[in-house]
Z-matrix of the N, CA and C atoms (Angstrom, degrees):
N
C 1 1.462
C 2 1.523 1 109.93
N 3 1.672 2 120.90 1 119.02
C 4 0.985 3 101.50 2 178.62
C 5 1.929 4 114.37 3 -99.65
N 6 1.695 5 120.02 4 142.40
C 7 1.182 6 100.32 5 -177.08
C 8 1.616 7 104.24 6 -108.06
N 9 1.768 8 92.88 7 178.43
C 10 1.138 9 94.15 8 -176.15
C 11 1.799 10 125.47 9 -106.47
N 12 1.561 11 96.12 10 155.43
C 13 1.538 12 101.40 11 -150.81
C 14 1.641 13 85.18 12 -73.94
N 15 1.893 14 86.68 13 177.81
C 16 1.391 15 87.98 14 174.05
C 17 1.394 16 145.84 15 -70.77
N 18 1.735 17 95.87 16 -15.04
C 19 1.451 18 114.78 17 168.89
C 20 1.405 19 118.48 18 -88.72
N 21 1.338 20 111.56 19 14.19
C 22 2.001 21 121.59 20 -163.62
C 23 1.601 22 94.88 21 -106.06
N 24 1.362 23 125.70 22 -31.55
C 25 1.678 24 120.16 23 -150.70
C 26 1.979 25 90.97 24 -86.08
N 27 1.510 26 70.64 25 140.37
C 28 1.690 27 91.22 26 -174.75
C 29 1.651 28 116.85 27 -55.73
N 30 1.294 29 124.81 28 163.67
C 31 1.333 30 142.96 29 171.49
C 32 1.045 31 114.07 30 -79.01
N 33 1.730 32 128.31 31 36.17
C 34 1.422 33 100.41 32 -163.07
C 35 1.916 34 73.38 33 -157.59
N 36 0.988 35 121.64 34 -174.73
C 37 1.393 36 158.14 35 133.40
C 38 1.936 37 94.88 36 101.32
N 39 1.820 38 115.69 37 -129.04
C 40 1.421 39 93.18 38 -170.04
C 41 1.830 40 97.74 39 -114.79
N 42 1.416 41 93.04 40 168.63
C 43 1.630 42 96.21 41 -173.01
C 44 1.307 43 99.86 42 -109.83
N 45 1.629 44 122.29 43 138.95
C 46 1.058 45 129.70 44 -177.71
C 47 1.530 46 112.08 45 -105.75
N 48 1.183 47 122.65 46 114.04
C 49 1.883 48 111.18 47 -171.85
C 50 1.744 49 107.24 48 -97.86
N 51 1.396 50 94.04 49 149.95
C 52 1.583 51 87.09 50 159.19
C 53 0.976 52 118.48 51 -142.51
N 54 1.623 53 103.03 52 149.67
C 55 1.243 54 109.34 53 -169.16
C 56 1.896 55 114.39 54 -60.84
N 57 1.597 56 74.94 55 130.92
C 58 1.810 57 75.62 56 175.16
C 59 1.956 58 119.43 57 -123.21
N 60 1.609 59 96.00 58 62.78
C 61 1.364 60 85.18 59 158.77
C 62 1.488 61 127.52 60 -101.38
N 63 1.250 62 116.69 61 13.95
C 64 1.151 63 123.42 62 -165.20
C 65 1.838 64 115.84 63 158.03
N 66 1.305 65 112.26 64 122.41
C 67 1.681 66 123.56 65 166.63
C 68 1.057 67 95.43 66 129.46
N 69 1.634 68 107.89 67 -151.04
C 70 1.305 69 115.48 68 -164.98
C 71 1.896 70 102.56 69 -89.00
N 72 1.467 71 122.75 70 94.76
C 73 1.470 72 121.49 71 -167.16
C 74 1.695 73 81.09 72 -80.36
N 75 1.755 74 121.00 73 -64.41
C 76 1.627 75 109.35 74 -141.50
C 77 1.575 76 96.34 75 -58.21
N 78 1.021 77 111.61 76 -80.67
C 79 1.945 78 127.00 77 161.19
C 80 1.580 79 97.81 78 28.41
N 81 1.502 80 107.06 79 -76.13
C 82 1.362 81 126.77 80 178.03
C 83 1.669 82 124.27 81 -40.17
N 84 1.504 83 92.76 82 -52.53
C 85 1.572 84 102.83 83 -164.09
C 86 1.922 85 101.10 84 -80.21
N 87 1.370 86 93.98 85 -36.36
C 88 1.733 87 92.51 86 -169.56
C 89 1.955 88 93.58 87 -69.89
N 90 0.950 89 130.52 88 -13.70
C 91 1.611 90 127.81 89 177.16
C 92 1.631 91 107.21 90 -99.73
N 93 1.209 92 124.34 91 -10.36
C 94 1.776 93 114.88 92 156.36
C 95 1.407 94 95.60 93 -91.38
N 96 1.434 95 139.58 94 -33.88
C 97 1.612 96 115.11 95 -173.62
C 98 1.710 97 100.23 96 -76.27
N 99 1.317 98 129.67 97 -18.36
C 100 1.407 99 126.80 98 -178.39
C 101 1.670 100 100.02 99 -76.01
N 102 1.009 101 125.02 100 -14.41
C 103 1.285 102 111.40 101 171.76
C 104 1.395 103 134.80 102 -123.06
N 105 1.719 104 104.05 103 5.47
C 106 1.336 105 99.73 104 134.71
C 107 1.954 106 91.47 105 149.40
N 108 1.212 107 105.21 106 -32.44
C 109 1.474 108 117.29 107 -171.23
C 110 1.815 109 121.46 108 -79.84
N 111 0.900 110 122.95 109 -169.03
C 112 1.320 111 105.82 110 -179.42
C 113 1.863 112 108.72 111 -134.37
N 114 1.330 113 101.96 112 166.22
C 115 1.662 114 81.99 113 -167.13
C 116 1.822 115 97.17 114 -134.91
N 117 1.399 116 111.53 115 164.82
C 118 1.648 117 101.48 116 167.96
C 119 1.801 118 99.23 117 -136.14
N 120 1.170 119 133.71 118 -169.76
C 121 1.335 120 147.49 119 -172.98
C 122 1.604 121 83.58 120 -120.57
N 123 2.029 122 87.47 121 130.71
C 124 1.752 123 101.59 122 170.01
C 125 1.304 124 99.93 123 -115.74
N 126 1.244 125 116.99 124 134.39
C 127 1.614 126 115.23 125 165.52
C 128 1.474 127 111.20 126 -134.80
N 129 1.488 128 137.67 127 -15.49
C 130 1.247 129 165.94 128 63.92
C 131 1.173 130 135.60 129 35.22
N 132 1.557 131 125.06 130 97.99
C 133 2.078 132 106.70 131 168.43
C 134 1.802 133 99.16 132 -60.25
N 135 1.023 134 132.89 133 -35.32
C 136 0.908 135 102.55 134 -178.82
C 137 1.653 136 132.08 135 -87.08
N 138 1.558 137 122.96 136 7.87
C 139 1.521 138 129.90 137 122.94
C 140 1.597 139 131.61 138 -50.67
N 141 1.284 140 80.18 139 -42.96
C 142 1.595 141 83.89 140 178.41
C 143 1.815 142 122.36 141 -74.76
N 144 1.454 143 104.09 142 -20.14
C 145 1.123 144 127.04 143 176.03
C 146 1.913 145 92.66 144 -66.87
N 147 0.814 146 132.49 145 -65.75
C 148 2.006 147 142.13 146 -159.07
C 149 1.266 148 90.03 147 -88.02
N 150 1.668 149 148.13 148 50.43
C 151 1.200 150 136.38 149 172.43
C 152 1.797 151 95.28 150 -142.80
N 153 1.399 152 122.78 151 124.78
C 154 1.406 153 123.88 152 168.49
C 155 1.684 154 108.93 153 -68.83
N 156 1.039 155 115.57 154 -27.98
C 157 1.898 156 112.44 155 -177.90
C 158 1.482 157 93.49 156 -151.99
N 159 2.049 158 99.31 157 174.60
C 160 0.990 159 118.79 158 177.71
C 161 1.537 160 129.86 159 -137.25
N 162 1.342 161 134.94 160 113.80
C 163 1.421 162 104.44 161 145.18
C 164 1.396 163 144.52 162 -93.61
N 165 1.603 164 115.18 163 172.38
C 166 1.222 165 100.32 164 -166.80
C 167 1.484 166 85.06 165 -129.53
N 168 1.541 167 108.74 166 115.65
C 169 1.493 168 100.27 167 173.63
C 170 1.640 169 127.36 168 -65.40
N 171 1.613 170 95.15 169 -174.59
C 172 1.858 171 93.66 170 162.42
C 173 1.558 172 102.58 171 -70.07
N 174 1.695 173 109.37 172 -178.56
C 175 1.408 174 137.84 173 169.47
C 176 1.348 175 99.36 174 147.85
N 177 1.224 176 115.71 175 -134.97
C 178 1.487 177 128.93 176 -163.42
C 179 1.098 178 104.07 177 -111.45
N 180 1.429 179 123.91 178 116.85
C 181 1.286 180 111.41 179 -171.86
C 182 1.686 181 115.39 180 -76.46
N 183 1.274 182 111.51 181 -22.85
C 184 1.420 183 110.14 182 -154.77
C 185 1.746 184 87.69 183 -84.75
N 186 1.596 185 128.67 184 -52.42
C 187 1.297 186 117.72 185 159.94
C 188 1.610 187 127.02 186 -20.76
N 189 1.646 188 106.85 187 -59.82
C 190 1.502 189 101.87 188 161.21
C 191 1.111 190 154.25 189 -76.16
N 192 1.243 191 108.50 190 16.75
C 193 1.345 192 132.28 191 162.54
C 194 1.321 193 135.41 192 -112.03
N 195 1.344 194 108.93 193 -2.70
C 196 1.818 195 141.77 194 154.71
C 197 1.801 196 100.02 195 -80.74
N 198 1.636 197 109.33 196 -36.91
C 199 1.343 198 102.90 197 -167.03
C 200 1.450 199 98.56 198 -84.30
N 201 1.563 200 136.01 199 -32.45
C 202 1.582 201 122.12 200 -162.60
C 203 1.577 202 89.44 201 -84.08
N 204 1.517 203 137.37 202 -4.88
C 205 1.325 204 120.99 203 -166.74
C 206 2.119 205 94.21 204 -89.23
N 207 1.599 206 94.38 205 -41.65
C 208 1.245 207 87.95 206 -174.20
C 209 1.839 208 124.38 207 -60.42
N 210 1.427 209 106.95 208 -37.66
C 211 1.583 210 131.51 209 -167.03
C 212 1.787 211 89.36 210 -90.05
N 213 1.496 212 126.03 211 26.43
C 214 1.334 213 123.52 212 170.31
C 215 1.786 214 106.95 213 44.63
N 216 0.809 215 109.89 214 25.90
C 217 2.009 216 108.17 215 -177.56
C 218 1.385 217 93.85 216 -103.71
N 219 0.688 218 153.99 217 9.55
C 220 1.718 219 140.17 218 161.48
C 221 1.541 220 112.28 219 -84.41
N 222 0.944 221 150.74 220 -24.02
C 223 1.483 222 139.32 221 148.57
C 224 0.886 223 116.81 222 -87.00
N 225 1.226 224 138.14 223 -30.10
C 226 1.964 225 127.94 224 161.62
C 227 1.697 226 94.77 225 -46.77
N 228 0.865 227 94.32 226 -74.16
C 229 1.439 228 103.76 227 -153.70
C 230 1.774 229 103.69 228 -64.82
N 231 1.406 230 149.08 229 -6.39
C 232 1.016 231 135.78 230 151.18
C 233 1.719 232 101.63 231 -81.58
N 234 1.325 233 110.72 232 -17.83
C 235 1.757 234 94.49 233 165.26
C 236 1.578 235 141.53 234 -73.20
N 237 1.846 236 90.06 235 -21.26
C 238 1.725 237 106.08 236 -179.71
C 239 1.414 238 88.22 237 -90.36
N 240 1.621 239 146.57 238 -42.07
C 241 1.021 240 130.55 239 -170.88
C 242 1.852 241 117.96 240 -48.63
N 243 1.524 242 92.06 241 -46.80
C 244 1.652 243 117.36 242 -177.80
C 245 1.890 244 110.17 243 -39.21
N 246 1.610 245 95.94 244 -41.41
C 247 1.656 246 130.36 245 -146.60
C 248 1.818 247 88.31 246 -83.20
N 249 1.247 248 115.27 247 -30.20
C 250 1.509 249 122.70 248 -179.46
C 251 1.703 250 102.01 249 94.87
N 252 1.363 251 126.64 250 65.34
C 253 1.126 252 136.64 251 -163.80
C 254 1.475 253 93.81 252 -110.72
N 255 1.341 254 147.73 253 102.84
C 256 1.264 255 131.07 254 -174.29
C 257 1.439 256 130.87 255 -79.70
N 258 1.283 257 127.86 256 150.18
C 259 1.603 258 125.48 257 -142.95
C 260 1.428 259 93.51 258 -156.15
N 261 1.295 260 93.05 259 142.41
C 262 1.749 261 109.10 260 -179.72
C 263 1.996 262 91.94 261 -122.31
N 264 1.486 263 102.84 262 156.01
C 265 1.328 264 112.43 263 -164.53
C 266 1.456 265 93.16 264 -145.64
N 267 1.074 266 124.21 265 124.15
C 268 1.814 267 144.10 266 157.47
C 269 1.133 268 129.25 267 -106.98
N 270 1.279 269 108.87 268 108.48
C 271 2.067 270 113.38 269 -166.79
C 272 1.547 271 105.25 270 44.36
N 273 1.237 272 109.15 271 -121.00
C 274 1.316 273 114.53 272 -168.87
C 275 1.757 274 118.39 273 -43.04
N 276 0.904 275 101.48 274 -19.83
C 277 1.529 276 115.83 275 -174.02
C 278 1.569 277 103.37 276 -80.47
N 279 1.175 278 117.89 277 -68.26
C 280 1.793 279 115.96 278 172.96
C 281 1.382 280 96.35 279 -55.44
N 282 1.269 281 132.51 280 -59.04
C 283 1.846 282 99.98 281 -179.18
C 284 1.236 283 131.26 282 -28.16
N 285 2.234 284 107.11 283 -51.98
C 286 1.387 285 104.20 284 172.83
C 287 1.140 286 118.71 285 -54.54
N 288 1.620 287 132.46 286 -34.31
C 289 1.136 288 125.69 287 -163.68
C 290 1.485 289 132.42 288 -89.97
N 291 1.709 290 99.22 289 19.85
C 292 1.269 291 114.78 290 -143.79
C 293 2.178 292 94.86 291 -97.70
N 294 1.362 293 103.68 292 -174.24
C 295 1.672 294 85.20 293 176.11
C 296 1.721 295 106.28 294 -107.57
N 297 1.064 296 121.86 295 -11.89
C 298 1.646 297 124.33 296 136.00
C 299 2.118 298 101.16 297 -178.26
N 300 1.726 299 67.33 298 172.19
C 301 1.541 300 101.82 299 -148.71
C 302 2.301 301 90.33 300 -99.12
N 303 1.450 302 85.16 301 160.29
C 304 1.401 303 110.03 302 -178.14
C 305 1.602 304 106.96 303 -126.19
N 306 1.245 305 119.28 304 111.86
C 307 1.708 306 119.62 305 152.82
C 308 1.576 307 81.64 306 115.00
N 309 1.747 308 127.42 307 11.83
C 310 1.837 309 91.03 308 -160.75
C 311 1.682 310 75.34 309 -107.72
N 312 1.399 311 98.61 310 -159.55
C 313 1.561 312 118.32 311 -173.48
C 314 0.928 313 100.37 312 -70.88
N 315 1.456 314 100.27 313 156.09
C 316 1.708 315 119.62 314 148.55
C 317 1.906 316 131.71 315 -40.91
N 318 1.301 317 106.06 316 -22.68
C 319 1.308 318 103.32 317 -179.52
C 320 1.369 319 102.77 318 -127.00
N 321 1.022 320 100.82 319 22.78
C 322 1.754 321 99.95 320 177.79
C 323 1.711 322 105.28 321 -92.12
N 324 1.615 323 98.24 322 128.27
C 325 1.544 324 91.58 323 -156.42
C 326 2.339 325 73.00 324 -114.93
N 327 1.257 326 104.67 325 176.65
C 328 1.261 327 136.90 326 -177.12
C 329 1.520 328 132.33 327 -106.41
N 330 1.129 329 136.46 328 174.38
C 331 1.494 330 114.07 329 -177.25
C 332 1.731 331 92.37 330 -137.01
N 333 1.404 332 129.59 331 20.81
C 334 1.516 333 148.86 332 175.79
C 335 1.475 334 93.31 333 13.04
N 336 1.241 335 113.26 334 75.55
C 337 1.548 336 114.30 335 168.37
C 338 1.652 337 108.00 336 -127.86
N 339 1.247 338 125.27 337 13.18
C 340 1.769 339 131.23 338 166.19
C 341 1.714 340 87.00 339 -139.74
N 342 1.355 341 99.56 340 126.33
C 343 1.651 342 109.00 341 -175.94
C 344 1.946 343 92.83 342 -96.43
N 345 1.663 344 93.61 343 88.19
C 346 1.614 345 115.60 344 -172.20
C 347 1.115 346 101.18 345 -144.56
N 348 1.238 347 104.71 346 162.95
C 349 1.830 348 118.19 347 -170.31
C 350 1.682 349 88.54 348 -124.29
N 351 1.547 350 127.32 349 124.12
C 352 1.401 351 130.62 350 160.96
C 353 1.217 352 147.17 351 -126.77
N 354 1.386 353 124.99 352 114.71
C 355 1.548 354 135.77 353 -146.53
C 356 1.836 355 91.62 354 -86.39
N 357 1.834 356 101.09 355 105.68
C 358 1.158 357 96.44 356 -169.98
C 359 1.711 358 105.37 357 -85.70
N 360 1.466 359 129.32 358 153.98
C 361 1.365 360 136.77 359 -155.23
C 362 1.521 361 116.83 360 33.15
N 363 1.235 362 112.71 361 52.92
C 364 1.352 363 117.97 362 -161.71
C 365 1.409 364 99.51 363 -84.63
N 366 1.599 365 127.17 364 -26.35
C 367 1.792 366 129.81 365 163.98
C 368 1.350 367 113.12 366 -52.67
N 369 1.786 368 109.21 367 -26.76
C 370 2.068 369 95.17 368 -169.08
C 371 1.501 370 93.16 369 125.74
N 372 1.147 371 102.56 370 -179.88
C 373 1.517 372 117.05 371 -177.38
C 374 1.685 373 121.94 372 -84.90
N 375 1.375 374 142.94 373 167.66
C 376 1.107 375 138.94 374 171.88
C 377 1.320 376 120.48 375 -18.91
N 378 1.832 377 119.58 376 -54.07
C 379 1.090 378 109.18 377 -171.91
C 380 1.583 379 112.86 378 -81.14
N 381 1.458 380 117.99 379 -6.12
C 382 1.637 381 114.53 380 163.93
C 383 1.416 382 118.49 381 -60.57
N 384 1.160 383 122.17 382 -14.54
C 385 1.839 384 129.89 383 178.84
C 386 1.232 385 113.20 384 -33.69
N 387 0.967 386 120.07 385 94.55
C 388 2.174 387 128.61 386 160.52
C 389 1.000 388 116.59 387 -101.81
N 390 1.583 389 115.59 388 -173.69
C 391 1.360 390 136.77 389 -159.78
C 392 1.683 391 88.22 390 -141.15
N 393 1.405 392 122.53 391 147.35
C 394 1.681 393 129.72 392 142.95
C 395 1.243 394 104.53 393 -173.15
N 396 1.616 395 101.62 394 151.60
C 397 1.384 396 120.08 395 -166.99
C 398 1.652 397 104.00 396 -75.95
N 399 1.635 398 124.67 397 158.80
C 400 1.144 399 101.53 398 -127.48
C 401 1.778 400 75.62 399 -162.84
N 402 1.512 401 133.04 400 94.74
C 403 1.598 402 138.60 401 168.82
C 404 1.443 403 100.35 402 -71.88
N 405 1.510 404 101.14 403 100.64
C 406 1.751 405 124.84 404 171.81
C 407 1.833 406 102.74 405 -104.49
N 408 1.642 407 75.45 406 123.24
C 409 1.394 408 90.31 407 174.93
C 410 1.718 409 122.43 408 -59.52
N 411 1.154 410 122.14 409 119.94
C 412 1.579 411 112.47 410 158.28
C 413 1.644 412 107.05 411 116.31
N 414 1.784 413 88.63 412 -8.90
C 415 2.068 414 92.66 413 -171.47
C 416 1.418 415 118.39 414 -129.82
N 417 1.339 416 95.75 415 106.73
C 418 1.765 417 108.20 416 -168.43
C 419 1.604 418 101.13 417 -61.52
N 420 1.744 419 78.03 418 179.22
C 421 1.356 420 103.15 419 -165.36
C 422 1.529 421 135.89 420 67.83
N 423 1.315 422 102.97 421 33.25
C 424 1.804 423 121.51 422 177.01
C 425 1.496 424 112.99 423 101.43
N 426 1.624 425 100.16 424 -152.31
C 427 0.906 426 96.92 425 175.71
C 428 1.551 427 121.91 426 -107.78
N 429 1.747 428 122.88 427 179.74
C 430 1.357 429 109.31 428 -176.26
C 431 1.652 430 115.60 429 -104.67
N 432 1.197 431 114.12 430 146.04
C 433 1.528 432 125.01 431 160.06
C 434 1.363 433 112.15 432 -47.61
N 435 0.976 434 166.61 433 72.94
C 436 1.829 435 154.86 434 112.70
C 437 0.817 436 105.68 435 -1.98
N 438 1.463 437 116.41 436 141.88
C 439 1.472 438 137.33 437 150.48
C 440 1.285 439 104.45 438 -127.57
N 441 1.198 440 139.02 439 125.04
C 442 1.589 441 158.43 440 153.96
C 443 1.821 442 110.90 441 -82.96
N 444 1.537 443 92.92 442 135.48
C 445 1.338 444 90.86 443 -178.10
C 446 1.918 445 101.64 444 -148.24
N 447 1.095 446 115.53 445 89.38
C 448 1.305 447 108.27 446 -171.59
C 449 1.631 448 111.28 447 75.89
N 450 1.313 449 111.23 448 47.26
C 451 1.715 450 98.59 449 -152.47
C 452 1.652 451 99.12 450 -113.45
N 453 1.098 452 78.16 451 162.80
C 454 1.882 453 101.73 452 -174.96
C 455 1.324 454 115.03 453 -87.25
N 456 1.130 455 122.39 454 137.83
C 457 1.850 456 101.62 455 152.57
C 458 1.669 457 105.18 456 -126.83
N 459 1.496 458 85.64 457 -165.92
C 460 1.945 459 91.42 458 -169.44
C 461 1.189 460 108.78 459 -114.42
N 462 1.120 461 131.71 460 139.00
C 463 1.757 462 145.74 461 -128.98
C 464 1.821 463 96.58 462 -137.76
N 465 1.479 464 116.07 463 -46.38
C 466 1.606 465 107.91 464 151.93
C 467 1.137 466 100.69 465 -139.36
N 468 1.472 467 110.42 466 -179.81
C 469 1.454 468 125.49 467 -178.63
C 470 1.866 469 102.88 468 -154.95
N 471 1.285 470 103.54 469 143.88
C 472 1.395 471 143.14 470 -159.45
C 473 1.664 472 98.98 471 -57.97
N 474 1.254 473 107.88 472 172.51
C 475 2.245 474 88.86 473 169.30
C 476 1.562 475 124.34 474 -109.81
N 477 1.812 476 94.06 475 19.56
C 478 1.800 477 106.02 476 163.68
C 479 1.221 478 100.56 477 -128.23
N 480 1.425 479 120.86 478 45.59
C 481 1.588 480 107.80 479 171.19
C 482 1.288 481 95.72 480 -122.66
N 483 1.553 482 135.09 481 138.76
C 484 1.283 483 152.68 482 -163.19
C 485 1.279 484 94.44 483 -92.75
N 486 1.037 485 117.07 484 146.03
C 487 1.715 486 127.00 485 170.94
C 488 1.721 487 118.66 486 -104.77
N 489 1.391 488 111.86 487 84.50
C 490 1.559 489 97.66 488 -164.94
C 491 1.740 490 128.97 489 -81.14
N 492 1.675 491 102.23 490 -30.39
C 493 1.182 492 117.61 491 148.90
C 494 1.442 493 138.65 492 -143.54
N 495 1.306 494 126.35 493 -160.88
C 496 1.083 495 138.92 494 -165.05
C 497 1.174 496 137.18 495 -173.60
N 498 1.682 497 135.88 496 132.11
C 499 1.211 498 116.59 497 -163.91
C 500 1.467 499 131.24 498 -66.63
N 501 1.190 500 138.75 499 153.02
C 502 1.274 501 118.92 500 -152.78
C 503 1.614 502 101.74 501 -89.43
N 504 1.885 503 111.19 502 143.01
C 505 1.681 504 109.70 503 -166.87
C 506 1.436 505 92.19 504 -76.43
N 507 1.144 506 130.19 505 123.40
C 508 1.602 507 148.11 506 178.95
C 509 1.430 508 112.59 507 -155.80
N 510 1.233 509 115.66 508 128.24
C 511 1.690 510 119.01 509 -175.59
C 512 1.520 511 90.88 510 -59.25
N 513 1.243 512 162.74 511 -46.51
C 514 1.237 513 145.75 512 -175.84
C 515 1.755 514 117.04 513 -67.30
N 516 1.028 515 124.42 514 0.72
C 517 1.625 516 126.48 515 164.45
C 518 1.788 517 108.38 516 -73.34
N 519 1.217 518 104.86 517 -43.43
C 520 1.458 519 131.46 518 -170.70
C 521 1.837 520 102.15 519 57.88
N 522 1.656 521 125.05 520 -99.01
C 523 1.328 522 87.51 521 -173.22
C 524 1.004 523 104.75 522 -109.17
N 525 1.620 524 130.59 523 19.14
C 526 1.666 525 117.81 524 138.06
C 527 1.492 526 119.03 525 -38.63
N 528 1.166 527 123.58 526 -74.07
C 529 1.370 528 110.93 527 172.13
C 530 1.339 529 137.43 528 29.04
N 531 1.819 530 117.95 529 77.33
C 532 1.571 531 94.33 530 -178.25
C 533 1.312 532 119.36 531 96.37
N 534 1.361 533 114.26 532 -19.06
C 535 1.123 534 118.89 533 161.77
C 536 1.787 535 145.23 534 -78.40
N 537 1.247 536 121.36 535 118.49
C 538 1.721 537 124.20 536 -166.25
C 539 1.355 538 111.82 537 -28.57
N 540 1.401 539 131.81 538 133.09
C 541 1.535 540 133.77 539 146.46
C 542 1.306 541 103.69 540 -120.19
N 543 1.223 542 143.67 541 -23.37
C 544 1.140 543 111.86 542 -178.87
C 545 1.620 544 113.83 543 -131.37
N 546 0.934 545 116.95 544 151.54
C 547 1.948 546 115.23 545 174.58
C 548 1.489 547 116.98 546 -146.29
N 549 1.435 548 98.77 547 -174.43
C 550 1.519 549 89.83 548 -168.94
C 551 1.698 550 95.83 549 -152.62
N 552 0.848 551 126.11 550 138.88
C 553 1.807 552 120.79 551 -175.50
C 554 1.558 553 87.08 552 -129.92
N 555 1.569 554 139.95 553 108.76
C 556 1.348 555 113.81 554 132.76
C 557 1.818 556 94.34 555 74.59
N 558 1.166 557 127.23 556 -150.51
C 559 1.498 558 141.10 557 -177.90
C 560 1.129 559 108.00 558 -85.74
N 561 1.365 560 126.63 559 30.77
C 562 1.921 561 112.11 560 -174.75
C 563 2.054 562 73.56 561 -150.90
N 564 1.299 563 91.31 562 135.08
C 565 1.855 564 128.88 563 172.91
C 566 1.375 565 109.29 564 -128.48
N 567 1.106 566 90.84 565 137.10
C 568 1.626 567 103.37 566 -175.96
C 569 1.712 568 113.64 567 -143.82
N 570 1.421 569 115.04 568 123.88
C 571 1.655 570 100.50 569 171.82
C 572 1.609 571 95.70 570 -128.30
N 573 1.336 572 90.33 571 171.42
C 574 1.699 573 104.63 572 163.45
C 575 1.194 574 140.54 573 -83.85
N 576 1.372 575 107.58 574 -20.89
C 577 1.560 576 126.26 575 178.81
C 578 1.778 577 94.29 576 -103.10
N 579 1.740 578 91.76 577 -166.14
C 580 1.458 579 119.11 578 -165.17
C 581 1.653 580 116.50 579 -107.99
N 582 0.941 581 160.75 580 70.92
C 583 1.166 582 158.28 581 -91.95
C 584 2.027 583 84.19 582 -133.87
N 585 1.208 584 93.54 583 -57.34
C 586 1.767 585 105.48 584 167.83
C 587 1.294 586 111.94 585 -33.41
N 588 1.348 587 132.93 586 -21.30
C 589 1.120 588 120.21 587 -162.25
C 590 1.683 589 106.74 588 -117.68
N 591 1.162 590 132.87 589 14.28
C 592 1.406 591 115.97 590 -152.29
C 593 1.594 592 87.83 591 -145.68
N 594 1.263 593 135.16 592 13.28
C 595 1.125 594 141.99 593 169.34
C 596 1.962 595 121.00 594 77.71
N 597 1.458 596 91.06 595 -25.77
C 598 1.721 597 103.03 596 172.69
C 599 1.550 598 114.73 597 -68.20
N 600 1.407 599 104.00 598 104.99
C 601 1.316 600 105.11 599 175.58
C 602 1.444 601 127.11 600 -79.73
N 603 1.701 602 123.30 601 7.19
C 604 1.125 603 116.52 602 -178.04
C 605 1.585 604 121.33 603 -80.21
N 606 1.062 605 127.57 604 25.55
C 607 1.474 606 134.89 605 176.21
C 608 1.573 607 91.26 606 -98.11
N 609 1.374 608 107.59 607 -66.85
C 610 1.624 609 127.01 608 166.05
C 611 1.335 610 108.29 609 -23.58
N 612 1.137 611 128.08 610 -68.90
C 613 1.616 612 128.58 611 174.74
C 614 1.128 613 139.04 612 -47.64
N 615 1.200 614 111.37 613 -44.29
C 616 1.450 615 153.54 614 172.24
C 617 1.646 616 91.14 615 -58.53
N 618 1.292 617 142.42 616 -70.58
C 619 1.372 618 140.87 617 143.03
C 620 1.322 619 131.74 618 4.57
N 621 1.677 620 82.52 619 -73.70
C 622 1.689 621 99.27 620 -172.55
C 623 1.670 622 107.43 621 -65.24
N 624 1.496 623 115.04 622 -34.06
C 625 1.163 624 111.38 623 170.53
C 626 0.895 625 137.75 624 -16.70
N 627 1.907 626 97.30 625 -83.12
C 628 1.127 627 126.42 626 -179.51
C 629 1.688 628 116.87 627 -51.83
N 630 1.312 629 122.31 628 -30.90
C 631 1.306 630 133.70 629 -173.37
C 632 1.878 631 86.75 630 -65.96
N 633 1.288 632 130.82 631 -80.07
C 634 0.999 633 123.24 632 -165.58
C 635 1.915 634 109.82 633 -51.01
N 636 0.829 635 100.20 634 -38.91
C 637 1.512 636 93.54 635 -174.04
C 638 1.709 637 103.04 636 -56.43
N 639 0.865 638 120.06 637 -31.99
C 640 1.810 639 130.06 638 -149.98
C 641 1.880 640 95.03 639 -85.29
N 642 1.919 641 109.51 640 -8.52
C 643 1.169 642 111.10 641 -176.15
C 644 1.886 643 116.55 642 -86.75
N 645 1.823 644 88.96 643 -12.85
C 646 1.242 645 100.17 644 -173.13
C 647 1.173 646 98.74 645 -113.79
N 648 1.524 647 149.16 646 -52.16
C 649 1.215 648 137.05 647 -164.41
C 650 2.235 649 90.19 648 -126.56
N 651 1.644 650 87.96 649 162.94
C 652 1.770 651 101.86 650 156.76
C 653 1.721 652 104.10 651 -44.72
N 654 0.918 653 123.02 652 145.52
C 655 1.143 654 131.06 653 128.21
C 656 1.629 655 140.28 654 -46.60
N 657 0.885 656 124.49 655 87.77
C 658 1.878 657 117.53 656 -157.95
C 659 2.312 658 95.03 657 -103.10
């Protein structure tokens, strides 16, 4: 399959922005132009305003949520979420997007757009960072590479949030085991790991999809 570069993706269809106050922004953008759509950097309601979807990468979550209060993007953007604007979330990013958080700060506020409960660094600290292969619902061709990096998982979930994966039950997870990384509510995706980083764009796709679909029908 050949994809297309970043200077190849067409002039036409919807633009997906991401937020770029922090994580992996290029990572992101060079894996929506690999799959076909086009992307811009939001830092701005009024970027965020000219963008059909969003991601919100990893970083720190509690930093980015000091940063959308400062850069005024925390009520735009819980208003396009509201509006059914569809949004992909990576580690730190599905935390923000989560309907509240476990272990984070006191002023760390949320953007309650996956009706999920999330245990933020719930793997351990930096040097806990792994990799495991990872049976995602809905995306051929095996299974996926994960990378975890300071990562969260989800502790409950809502009764329209899809459950796509999970860590695999193996006496070497210990009390990972079984536990959520990835979901899906409607137009908002969320995983725990880094998908940006491992070159497999089918998490990415799976995304971009949904963005186009959401041009023709609701998202349910």
């Amino acid at each position: 399959m050949v994809r297309p570069t970043l200077d190849a993706v067409p002039e036409n269809g919807p633009v997906v922005g991401v937020l770029a106050l922090q994580g992996d922004v290029r990572e992101h953008q060079r894996a929506i132009a690999e799959c076909g759509l086009r992307s811009t950097l939001v830092r701005r309601p009024v970027e965020l305003a000219g963008v059909d979807a969003l991601i919100l990468p990893g970083g720190e979550s509690t930093t980015m949520s000091r940063l959308l209060v400062v850069f005024d993007l925390m009520e735009p953007l819980r208003t396009r979420l509201a509006e059914g604007m569809p949004a992909y979330g990576a580690c730190a990013g599905m935390i923000l997007l989560s309907r509240e958080i476990l272990d984070g700060t006191p002023d760390q506020r949320s953007l309650a757009a996956l009706d999920v409960v999330v245990r933020r660094n719930a793997f351990g600290r930096q040097v806990d960072s792994f990799e495991a292969d990872l049976e995602f619902s809905g995306l051929p061709g095996g299974s996926v590479r994960a990378v975890f990096i300071r990562a969260p998982w989800v502790e409950q979930v809502g009764s329209r949030v899809e459950v796509l994966a999970r860590v695999p039950d193996a006496p070497t997870a210990g009390s990972a085991a079984g536990r959520i990384v990835a979901i899906r509510q409607g137009c908002v995706l969320g995983t725990a790991f880094h998908p940006e980083l491992t070159g497999d764009r089918r998490v990415h796709q799976l995304f971009c999809e949904m963005v186009r679909q959401s041009r023709v029908r609701a998202c349910r």
